[in-house]
C-alpha positions in Angstrom: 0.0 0.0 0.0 1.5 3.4 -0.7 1.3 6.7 1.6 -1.0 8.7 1.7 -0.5 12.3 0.6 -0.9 13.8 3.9 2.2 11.1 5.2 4.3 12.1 2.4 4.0 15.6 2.8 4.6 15.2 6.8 7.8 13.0 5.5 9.1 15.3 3.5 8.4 18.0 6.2 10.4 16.3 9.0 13.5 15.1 6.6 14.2 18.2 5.0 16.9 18.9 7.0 19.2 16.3 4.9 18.4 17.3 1.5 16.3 17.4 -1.1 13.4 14.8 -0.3 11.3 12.9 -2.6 9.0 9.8 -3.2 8.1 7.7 -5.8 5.6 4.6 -6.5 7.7 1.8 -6.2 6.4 -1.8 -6.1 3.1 -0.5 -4.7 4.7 0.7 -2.3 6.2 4.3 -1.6 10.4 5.2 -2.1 12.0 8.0 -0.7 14.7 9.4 -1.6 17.1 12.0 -0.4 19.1 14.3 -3.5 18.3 11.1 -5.9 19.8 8.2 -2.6 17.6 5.6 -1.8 16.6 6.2 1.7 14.0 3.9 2.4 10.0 3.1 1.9 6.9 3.8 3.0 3.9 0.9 3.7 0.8 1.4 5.5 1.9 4.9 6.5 5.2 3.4 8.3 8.4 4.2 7.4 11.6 1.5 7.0 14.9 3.3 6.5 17.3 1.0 4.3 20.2 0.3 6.0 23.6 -1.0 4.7 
């Protein structure tokens, strides 16, 4: 399931410190990405930060 618009705004809200934030439709679910960097993805409103 992919955010909602009202999560992805908030998202983008809170990480804008770190750079340019976006998201993208991904596997029905939501990316995010931070100046072009995978940063992790949204389901059911919860976000999982990719790790290495």
């Amino acid at each position: 399931m992919v955010a909602s618009q009202e999560y992805a705004d908030f998202l983008r809200e809170q990480l804008a410190p770190l750079g340019r934030i976006t998201t993208r439709r991904m596997f029905g679910k939501t990316g995010v990405f931070c100046d072009d960097a995978m940063l992790g993805m949204v389901t059911e409103n919860t976000l999982y930060l990719r790790i290495d």
